[in-house]
C-alpha positions as CSV (number, residue, x, y, z in Angstrom):
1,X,17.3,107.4,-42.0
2,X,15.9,104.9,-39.9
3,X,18.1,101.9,-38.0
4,X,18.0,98.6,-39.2
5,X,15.2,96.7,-36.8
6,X,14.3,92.6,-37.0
7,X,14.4,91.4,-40.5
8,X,15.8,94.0,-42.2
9,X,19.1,93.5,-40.3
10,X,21.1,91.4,-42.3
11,X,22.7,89.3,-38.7
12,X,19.3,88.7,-37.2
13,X,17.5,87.6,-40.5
14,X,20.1,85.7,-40.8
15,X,20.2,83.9,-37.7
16,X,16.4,84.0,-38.0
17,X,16.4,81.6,-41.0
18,X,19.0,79.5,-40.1
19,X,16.8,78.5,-37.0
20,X,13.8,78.7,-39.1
21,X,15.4,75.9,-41.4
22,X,16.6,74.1,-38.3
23,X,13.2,73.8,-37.2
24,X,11.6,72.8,-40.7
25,X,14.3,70.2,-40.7
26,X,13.3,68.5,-37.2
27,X,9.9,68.8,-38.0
28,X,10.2,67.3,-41.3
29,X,11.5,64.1,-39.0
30,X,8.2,64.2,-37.5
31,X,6.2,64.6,-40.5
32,X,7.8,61.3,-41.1
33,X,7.0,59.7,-38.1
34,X,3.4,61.1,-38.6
35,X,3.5,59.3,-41.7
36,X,4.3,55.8,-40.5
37,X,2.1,55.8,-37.4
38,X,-0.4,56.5,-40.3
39,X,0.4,53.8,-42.5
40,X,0.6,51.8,-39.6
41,X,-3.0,52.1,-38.2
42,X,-4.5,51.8,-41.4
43,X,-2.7,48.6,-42.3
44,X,-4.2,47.7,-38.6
45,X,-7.7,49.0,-39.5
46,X,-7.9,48.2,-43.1
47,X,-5.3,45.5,-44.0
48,X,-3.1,45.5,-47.1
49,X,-3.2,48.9,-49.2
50,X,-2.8,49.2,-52.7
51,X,0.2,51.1,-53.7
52,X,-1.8,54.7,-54.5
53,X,-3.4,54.7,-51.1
54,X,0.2,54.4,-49.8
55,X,1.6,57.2,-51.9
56,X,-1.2,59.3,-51.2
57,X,-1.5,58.7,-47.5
58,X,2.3,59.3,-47.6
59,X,1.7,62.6,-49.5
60,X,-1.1,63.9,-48.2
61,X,-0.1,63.4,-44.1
62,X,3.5,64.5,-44.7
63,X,2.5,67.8,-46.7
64,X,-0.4,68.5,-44.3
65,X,1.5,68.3,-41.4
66,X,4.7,70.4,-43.3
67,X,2.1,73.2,-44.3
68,X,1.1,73.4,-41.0
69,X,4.6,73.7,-39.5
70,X,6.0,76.2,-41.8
71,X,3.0,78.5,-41.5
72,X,3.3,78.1,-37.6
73,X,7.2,78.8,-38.0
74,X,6.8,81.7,-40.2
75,X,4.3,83.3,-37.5
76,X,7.2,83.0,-35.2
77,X,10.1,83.6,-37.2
78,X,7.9,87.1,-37.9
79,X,6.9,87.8,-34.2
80,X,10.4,86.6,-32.2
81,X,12.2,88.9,-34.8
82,X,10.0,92.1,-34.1
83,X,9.1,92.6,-37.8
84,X,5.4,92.5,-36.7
85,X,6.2,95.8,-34.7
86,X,7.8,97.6,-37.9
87,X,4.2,97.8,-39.4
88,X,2.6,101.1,-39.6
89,X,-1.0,100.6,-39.5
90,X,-2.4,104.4,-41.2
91,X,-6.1,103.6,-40.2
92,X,-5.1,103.3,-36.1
93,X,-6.4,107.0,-35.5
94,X,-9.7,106.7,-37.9
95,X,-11.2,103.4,-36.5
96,X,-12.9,103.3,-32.9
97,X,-13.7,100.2,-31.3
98,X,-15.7,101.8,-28.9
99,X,-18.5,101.6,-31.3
């Protein structure tokens, strides 16, 4: 049987999420901040906003900038953990690159 490696261990994954959530959380600050420096130039640029231009803008930076972060993260979380390493790739030995 093989030994526990990266994710599968229950102390790394563990530690693993909890900074992953630490990190969603932070960044989740600065969505926020992303979000008023955007409401803010484009009260500058284009004056008083109705209210669905606010909740969009609101929506739209804040999940943008979120989906972008967590995707980031998880390419992390996955690399710094060594779960990348665990895959076994069966077409290694029948692909050249030579060619």
């Amino acid at each position: 049987m093989r030994e526990k490696q990266g994710l599968d261990d229950p102390q790394i994954a563990a530690a693993a999420w909890t900074r992953f959530r630490r990190i969603m959380g932070w960044m989740a600050l600065g969505g926020a901040a992303c979000v008023g420096l955007a409401l803010l130039a484009l009260r500058l640029w284009a004056g008083p906003m109705p209210l669905h231009m606010i909740l969009a803008t609101i929506l739209g930076v804040w999940l943008t900038f979120m989906l972008g972060t967590g995707l980031m993260a998880l390419v992390f979380l996955s690399s710094g953990t060594g779960h990348d390493q665990q895959v076994m790739d069966p077409m290694k030995d029948e692909v050249s690159i030579d060619d």
